[in-house]
N, CA, C and O atoms as a MOPAC input file, in Angstrom:
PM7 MOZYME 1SCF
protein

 N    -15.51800 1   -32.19300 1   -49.60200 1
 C    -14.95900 1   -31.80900 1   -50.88600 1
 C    -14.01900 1   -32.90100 1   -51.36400 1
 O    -13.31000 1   -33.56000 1   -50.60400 1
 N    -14.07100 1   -33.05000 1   -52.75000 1
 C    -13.44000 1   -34.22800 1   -53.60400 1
 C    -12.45300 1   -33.70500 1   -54.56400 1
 O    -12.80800 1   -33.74300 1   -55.74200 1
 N    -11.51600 1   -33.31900 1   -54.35700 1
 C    -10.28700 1   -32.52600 1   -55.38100 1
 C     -9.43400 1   -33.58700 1   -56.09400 1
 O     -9.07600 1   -34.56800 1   -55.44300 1
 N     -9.14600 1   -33.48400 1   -57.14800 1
 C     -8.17700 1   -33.83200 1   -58.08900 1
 C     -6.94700 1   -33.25900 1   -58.51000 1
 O     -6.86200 1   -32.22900 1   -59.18000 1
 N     -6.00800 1   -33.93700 1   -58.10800 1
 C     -4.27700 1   -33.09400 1   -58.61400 1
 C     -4.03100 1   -34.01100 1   -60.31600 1
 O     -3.49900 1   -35.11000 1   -60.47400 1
 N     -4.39600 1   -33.45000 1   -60.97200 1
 C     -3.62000 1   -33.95900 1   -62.10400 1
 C     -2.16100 1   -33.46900 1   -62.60600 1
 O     -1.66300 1   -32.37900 1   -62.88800 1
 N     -1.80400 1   -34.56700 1   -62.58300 1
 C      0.40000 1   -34.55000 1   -63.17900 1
 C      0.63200 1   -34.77700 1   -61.57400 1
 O     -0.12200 1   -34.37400 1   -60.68800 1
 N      1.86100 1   -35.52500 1   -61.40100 1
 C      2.53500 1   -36.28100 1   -59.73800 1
 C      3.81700 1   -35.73200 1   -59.69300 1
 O      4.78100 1   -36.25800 1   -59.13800 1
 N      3.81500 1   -34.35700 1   -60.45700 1
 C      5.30000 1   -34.46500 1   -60.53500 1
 C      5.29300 1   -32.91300 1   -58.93500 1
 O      4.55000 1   -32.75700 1   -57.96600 1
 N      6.48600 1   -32.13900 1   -59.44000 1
 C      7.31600 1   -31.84900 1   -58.19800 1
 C      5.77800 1   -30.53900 1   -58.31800 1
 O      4.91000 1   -31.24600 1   -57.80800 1
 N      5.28700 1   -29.62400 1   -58.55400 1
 C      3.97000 1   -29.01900 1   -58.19100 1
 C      2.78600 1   -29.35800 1   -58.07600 1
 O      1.96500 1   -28.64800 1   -57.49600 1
 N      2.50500 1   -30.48500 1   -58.60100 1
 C      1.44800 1   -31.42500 1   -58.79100 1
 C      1.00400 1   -32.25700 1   -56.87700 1
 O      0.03500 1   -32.40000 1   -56.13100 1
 N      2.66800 1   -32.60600 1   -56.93400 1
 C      2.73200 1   -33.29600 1   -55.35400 1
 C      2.40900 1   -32.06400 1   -54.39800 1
 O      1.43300 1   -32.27600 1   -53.67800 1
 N      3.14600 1   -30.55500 1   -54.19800 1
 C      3.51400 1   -29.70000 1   -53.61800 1
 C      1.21900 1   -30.01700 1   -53.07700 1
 O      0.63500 1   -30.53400 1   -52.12500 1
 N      0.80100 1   -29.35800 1   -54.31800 1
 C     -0.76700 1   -29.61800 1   -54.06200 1
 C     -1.25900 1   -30.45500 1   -53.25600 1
 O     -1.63500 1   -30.17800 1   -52.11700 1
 N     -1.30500 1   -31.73500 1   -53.86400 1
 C     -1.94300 1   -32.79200 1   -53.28300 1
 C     -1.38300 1   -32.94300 1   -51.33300 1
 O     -2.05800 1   -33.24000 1   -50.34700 1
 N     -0.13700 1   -32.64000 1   -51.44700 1
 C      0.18800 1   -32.53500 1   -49.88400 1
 C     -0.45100 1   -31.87600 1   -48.92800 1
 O     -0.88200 1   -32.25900 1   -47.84100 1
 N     -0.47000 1   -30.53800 1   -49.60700 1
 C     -1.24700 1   -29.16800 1   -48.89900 1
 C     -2.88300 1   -29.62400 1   -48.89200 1
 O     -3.41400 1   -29.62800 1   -47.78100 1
 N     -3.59200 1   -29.95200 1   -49.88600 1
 C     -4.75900 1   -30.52100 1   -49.60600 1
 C     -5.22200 1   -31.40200 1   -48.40300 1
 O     -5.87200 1   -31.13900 1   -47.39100 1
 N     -4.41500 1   -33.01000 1   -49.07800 1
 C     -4.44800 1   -33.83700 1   -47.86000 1
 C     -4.37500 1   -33.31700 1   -46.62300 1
 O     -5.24000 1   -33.72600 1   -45.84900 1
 N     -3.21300 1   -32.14600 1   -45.99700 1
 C     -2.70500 1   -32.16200 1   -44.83000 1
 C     -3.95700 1   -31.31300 1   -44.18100 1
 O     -4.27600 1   -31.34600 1   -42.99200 1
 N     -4.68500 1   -30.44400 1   -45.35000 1
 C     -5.82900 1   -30.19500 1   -44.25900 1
 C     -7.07600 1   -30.66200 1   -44.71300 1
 O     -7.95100 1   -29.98100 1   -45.24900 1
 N     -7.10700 1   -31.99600 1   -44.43900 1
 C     -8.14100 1   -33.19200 1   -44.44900 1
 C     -9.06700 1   -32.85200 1   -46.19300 1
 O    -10.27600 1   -33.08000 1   -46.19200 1
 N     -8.73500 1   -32.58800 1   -46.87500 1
 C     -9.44400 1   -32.68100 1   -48.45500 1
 C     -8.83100 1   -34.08500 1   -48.61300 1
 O     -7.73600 1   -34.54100 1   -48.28400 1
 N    -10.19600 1   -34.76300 1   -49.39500 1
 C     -9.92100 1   -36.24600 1   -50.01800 1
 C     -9.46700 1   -35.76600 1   -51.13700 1
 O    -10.21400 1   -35.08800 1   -51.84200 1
 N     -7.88700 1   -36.08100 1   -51.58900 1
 C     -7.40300 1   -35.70000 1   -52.75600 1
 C     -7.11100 1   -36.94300 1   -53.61000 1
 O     -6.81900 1   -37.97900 1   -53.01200 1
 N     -7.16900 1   -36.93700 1   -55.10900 1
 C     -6.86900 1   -37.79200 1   -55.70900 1
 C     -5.16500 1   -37.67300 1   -56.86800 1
 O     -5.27400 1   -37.26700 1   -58.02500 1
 N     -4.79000 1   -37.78400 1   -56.71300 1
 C     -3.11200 1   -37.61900 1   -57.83200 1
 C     -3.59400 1   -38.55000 1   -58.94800 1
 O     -3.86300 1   -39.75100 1   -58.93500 1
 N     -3.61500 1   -37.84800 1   -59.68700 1
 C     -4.28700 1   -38.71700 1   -61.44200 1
 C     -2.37600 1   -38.54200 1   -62.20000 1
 O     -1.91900 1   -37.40700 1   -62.05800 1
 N     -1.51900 1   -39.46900 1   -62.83600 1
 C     -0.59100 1   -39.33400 1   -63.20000 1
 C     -0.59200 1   -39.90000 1   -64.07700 1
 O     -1.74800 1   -40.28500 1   -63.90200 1
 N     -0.13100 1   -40.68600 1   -65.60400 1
 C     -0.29200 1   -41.55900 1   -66.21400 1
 C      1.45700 1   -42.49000 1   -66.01700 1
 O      1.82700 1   -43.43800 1   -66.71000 1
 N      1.97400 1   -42.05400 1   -65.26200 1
 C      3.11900 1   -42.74400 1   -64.79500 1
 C      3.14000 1   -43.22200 1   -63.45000 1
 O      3.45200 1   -42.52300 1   -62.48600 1
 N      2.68600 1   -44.84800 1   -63.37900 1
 C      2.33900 1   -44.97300 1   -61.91600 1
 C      4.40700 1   -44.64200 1   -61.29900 1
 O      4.61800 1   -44.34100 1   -60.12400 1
 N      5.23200 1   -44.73800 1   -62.00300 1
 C      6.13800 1   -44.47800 1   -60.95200 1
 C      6.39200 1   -42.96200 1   -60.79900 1
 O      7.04500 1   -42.59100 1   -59.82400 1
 N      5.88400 1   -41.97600 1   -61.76600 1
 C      5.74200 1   -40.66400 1   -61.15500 1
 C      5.04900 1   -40.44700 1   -59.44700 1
 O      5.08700 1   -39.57200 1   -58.58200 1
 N      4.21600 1   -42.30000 1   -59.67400 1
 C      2.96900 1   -42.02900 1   -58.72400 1
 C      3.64300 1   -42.24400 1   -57.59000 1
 O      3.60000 1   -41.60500 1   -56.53800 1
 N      4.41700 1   -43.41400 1   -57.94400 1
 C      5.16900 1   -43.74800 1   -56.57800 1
 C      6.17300 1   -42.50700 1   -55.80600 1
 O      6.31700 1   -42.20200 1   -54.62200 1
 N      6.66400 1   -42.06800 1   -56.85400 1
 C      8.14000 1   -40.52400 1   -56.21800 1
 C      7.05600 1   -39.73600 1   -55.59400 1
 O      7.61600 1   -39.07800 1   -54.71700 1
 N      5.65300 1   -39.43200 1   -55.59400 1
 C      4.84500 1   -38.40700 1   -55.63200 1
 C      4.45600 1   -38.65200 1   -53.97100 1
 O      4.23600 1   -37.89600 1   -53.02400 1
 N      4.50500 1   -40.39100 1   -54.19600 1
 C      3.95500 1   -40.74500 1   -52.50000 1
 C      5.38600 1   -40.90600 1   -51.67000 1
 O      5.50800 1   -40.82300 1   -50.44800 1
 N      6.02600 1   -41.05900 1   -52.25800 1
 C      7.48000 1   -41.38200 1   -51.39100 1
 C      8.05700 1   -39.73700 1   -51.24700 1
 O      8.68500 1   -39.62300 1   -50.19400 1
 N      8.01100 1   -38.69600 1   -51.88500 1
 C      7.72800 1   -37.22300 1   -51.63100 1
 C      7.07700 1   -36.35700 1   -50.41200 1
 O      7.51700 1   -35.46700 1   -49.68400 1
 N      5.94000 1   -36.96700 1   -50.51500 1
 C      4.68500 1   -36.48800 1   -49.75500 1
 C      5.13600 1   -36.89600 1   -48.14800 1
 O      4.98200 1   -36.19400 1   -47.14900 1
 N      5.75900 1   -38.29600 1   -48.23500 1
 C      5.67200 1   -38.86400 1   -46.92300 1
 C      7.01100 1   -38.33400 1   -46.18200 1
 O      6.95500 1   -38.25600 1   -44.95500 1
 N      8.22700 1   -37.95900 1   -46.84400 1
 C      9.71900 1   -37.66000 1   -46.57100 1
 C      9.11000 1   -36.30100 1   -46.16200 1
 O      9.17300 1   -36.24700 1   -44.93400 1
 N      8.47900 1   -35.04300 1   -46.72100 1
 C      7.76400 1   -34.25900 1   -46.18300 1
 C      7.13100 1   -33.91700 1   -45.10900 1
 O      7.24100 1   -32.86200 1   -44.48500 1
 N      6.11700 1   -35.27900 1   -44.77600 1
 C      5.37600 1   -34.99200 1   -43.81400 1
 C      6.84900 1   -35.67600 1   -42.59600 1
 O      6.95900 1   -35.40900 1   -41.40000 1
 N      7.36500 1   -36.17300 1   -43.06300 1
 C      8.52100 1   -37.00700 1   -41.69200 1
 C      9.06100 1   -35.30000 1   -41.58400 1
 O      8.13900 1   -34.89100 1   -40.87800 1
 N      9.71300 1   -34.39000 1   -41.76200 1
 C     10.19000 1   -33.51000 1   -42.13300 1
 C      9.45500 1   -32.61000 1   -41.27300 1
 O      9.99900 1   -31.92900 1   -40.40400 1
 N      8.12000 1   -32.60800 1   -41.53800 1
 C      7.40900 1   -31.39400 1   -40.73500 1
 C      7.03100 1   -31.92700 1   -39.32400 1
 O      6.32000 1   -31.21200 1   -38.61900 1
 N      7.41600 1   -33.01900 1   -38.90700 1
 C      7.09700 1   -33.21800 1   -38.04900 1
 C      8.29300 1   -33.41200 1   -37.15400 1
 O      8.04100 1   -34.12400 1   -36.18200 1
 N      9.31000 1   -33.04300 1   -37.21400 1
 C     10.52200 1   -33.02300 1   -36.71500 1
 C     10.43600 1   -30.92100 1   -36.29100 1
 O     11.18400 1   -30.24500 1   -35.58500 1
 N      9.57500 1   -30.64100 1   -36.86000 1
 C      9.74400 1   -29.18300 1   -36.92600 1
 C      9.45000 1   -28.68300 1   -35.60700 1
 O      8.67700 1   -29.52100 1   -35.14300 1
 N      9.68000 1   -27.56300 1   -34.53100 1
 C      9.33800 1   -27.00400 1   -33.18800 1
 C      8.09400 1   -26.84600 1   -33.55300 1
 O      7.16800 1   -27.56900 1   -33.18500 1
 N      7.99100 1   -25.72200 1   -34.42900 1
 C      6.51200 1   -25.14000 1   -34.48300 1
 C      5.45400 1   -26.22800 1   -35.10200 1
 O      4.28100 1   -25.88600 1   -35.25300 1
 N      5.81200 1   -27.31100 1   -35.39500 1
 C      4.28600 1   -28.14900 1   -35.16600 1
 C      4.36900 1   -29.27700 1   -34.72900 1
 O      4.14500 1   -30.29000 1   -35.39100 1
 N      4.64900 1   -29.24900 1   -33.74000 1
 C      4.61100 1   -30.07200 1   -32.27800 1
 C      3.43500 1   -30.49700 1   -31.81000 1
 O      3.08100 1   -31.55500 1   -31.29200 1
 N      2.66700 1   -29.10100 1   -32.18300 1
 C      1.02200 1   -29.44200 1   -31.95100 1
 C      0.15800 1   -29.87400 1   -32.89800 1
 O     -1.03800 1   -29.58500 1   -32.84300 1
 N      0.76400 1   -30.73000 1   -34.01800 1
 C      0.07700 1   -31.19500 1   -35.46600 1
 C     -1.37000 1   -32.21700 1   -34.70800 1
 O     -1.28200 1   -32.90300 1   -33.68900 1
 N     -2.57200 1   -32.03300 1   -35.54500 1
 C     -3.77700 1   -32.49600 1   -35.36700 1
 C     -3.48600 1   -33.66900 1   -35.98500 1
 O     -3.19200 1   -34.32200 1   -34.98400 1
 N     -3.32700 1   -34.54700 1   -37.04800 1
 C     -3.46500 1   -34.96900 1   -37.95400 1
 C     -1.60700 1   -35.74100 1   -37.81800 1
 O     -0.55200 1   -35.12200 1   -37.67700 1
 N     -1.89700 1   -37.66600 1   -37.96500 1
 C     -0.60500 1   -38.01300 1   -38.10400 1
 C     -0.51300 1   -38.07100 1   -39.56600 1
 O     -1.28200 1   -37.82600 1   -40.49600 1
 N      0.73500 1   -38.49600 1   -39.44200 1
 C      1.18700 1   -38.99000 1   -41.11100 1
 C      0.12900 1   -40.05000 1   -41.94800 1
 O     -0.51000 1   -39.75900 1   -42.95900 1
 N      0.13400 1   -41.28200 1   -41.27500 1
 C     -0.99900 1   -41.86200 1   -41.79000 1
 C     -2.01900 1   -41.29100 1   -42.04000 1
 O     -2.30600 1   -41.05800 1   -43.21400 1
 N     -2.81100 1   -40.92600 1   -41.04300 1
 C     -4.07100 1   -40.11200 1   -41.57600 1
 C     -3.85700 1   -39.11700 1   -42.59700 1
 O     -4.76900 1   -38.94900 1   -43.40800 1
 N     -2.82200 1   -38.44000 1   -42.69300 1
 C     -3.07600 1   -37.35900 1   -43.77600 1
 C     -3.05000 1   -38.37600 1   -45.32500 1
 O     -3.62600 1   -38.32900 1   -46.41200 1
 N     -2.17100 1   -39.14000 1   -44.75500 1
 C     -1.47700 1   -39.89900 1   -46.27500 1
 C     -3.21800 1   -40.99000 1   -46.42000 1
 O     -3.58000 1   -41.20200 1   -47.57700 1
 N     -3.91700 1   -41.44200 1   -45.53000 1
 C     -5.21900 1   -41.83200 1   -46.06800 1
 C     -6.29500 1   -40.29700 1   -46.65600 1
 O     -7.50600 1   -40.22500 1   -46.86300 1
 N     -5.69600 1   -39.72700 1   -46.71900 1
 C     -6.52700 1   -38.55900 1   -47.68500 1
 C     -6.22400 1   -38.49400 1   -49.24000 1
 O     -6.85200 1   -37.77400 1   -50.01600 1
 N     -4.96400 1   -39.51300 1   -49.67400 1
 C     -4.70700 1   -39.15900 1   -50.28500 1
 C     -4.78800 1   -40.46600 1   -51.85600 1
 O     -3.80600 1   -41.19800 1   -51.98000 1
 N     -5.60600 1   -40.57100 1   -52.58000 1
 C     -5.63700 1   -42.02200 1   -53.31200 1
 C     -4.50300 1   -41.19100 1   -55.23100 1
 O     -4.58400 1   -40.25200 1   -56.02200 1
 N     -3.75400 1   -42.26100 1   -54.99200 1
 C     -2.99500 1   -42.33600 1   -56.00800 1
 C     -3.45900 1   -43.17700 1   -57.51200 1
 O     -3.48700 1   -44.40100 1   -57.39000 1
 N     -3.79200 1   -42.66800 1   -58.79000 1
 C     -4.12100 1   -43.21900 1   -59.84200 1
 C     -3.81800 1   -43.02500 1   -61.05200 1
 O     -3.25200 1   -41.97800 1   -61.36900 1
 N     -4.11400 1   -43.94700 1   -61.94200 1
 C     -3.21100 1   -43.84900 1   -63.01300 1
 C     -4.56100 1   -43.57900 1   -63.87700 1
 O     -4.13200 1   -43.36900 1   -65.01100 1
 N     -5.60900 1   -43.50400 1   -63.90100 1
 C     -7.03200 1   -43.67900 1   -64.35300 1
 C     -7.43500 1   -42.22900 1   -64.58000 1
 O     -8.15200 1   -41.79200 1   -63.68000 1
 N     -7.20800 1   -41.54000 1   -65.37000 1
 C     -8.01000 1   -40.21700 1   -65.46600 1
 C     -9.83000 1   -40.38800 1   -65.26800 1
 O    -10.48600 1   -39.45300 1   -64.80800 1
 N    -10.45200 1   -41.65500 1   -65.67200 1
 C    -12.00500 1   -41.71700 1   -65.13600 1
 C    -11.86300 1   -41.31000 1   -63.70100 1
 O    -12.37700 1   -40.23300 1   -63.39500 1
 N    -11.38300 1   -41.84800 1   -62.97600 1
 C    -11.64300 1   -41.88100 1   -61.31400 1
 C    -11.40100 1   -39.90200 1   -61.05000 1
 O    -10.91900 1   -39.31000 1   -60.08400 1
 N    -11.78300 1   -39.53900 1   -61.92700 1
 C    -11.69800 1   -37.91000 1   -60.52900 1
 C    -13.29600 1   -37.43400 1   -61.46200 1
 O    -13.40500 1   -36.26800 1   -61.84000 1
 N    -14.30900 1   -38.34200 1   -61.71800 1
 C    -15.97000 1   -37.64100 1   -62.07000 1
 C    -16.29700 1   -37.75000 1   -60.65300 1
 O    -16.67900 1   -36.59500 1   -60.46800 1
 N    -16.38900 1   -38.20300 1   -59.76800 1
 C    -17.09200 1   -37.59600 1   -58.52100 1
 C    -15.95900 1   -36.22500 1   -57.59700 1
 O    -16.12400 1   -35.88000 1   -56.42700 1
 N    -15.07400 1   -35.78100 1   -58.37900 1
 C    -14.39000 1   -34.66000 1   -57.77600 1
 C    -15.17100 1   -33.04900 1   -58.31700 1
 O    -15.63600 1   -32.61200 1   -59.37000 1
 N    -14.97500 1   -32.53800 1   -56.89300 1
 C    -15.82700 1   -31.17900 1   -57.25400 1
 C    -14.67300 1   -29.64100 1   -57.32300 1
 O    -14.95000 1   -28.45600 1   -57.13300 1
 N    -13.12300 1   -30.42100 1   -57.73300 1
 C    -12.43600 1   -29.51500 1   -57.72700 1
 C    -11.42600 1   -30.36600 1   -58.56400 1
 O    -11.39500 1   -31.52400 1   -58.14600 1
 N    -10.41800 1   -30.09100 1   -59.84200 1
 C     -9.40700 1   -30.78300 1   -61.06300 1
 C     -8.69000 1   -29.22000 1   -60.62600 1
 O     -9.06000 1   -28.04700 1   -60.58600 1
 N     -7.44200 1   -30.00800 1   -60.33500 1
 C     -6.08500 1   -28.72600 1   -60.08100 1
 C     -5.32500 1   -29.62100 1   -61.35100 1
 O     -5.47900 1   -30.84200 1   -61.36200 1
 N     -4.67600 1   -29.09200 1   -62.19000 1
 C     -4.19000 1   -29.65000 1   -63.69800 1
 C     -2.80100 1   -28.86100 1   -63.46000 1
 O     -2.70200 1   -27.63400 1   -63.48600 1
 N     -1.75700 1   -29.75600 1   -63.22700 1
 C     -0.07600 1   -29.54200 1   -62.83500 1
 C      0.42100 1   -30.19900 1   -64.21300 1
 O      1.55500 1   -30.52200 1   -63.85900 1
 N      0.33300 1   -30.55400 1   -65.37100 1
 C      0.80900 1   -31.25400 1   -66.63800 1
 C      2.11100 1   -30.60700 1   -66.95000 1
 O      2.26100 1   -29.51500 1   -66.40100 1
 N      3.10500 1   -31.02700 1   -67.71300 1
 C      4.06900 1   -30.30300 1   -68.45100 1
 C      3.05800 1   -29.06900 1   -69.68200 1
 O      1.98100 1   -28.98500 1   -70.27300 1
 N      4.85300 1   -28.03800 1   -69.38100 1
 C      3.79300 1   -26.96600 1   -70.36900 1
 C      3.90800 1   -27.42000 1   -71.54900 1
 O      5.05000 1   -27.58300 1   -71.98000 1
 N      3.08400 1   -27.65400 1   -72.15200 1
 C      2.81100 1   -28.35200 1   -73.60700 1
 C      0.97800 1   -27.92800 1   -73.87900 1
 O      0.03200 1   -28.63200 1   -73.52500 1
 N      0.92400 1   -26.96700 1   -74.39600 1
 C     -0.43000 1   -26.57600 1   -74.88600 1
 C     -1.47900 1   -27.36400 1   -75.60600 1
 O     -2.62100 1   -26.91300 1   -75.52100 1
 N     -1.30500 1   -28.44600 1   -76.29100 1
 C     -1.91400 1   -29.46400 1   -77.41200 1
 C     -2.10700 1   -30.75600 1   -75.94500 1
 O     -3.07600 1   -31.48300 1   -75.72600 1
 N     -0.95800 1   -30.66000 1   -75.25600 1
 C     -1.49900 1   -31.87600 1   -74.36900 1
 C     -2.77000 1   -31.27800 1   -73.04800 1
 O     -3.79900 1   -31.79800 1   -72.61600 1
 N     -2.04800 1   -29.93800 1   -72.73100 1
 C     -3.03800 1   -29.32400 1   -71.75300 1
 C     -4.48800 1   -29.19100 1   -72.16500 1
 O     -5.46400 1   -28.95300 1   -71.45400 1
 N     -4.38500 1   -29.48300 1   -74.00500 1
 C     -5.95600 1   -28.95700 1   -74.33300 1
 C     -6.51300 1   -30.40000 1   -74.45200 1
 O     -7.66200 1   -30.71000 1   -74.13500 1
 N     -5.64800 1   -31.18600 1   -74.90600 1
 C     -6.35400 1   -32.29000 1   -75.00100 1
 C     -6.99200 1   -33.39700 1   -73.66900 1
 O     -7.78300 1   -34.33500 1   -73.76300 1
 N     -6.23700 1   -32.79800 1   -72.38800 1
 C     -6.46600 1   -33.48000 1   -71.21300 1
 C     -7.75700 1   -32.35100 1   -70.93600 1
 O     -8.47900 1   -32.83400 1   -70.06400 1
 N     -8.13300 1   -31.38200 1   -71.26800 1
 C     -9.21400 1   -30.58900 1   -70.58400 1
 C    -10.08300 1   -30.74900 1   -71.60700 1
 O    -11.09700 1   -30.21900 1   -71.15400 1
 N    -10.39700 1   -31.21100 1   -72.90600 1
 C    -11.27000 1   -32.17900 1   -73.77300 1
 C    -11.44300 1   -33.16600 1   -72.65400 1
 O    -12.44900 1   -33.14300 1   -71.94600 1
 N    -10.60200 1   -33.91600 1   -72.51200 1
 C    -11.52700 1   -35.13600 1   -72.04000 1
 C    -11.95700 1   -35.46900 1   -70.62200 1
 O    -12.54600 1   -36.50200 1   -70.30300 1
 N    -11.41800 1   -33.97800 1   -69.38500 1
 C    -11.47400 1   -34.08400 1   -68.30500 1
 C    -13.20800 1   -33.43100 1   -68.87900 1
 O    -13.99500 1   -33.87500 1   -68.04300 1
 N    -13.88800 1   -32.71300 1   -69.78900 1
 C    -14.66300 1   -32.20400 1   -69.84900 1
 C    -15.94900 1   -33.36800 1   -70.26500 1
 O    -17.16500 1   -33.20100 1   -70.36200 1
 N    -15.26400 1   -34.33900 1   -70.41500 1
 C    -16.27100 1   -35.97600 1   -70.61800 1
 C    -16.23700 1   -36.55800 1   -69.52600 1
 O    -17.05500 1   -37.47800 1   -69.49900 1
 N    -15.58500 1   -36.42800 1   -68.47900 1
 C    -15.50500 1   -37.46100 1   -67.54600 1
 C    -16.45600 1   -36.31600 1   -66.14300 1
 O    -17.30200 1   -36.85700 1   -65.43100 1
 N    -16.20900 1   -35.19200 1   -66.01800 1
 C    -16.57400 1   -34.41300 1   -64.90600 1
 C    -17.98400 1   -33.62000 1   -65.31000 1
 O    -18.25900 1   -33.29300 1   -66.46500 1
 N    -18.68500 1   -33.41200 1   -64.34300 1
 C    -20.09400 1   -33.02900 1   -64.33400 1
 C    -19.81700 1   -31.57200 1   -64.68800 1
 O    -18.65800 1   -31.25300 1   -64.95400 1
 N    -20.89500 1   -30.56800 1   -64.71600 1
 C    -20.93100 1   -29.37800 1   -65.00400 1
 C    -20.90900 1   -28.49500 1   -63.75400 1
 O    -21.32000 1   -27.35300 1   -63.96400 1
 N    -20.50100 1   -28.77900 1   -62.42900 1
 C    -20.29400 1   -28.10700 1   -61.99600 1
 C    -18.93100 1   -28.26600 1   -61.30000 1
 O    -18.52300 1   -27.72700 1   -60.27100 1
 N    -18.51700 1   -28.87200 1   -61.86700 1
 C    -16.60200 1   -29.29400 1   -61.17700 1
 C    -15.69400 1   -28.33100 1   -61.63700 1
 O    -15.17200 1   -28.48200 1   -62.74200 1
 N    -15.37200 1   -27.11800 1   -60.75900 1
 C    -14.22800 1   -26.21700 1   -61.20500 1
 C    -12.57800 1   -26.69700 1   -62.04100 1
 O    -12.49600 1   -27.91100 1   -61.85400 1
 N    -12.18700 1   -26.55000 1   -62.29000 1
 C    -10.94100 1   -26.70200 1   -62.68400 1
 C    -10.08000 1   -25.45700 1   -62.91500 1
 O    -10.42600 1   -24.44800 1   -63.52900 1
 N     -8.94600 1   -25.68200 1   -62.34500 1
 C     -7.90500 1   -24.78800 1   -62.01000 1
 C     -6.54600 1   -25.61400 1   -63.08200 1
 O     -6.32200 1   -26.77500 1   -63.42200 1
 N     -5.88300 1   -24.28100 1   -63.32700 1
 C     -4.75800 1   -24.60100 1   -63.82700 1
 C     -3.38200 1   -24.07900 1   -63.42800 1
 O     -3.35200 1   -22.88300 1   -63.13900 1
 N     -2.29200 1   -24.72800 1   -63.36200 1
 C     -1.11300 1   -24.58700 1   -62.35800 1
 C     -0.05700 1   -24.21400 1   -64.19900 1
 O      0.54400 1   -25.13900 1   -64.74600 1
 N     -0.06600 1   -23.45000 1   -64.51900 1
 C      0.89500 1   -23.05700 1   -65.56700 1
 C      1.95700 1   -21.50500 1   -65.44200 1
 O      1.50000 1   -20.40900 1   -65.11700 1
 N      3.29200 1   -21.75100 1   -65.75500 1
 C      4.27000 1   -20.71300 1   -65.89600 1
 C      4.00500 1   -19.97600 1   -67.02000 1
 O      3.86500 1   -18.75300 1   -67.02800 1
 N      3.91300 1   -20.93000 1   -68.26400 1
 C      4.40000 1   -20.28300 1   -69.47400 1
 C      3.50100 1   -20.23700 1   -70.37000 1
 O      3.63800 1   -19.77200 1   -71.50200 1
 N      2.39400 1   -20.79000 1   -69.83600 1
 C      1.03900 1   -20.72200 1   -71.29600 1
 C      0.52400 1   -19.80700 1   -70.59900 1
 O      0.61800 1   -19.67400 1   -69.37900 1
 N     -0.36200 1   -18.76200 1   -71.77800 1
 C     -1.64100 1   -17.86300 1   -70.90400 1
 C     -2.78200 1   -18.42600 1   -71.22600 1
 O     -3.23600 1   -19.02000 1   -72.20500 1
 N     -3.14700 1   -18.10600 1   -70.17500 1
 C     -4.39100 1   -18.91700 1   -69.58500 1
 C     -5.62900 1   -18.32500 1   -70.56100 1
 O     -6.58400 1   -19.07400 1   -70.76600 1
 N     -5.61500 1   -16.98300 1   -71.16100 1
 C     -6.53300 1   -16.93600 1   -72.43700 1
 C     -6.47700 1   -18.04000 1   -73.67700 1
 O     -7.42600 1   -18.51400 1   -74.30200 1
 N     -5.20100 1   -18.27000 1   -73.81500 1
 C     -5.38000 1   -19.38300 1   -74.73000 1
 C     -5.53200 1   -20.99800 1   -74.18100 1
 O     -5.79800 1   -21.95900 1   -74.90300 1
 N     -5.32800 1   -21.02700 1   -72.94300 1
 C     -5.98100 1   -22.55300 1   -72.37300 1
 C     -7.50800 1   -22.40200 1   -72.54700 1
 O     -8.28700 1   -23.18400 1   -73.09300 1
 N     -7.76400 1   -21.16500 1   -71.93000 1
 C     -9.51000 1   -21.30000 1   -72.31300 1
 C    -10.05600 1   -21.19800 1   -73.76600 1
 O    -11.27600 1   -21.29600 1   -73.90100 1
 N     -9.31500 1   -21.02100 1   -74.82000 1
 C    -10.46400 1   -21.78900 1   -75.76100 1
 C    -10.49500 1   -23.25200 1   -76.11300 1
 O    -11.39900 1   -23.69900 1   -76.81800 1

């Protein structure tokens, strides 16, 4: 499986971590490569973090390896071979519609997409 976190910010990362950590090739699509950078410098203070922890002592998976699950980009093209778009954006409805216009040019017809929103309803993301 090929998943996409779009937005690098603080739920966007929360994702892409949880993916990576159980081996999904995840991609972080951001249009701020230094969102991109806090997102990887996040991820990794995290994984240092859980691994200081008792209860996972017995972790499968090091830091490196999880963090090679994980490709950072500024390129909204690069997530058409993903068979899963998780969409973390600021709530802003005109930008959420306009990034799912054009995630709908770049991704095949069978690539799910999920949306990570507080304050929009999700009846009106879907038209």
């Amino acid at each position: 499986m090929n998943v996409a976190v779009i937005g690098a910010g603080v739920m966007g990362t929360g994702v892409a971590h949880n993916m990576a950590q159980y081996g999904i090739s995840t991609n972080v699509v951001d249009i701020s490569q230094s969102q991109l950078d806090k997102c990887r410098q996040m991820i990794e203070a995290n994984l240092r973090l859980y691994n200081y922890h008792p209860q996972h002592k017995k972790k499968t998976h090091s830091t490196a390896e999880i963090m090679e699950n994980i490709r950072f980009t500024t390129e909204l093209d690069d997530i058409v071979e993903c068979d899963l778009v998780i969409e973390n954006i600021t709530e802003d409805i005109e930008k959420k519609n306009a990034l799912y216009t054009r995630m709908n040019t770049i991704c095949g017809a069978s690539t799910v997409f999920g949306v990570n929103t507080s304050a929009i309803s999700i009846t009106a993301l879907s038209n």
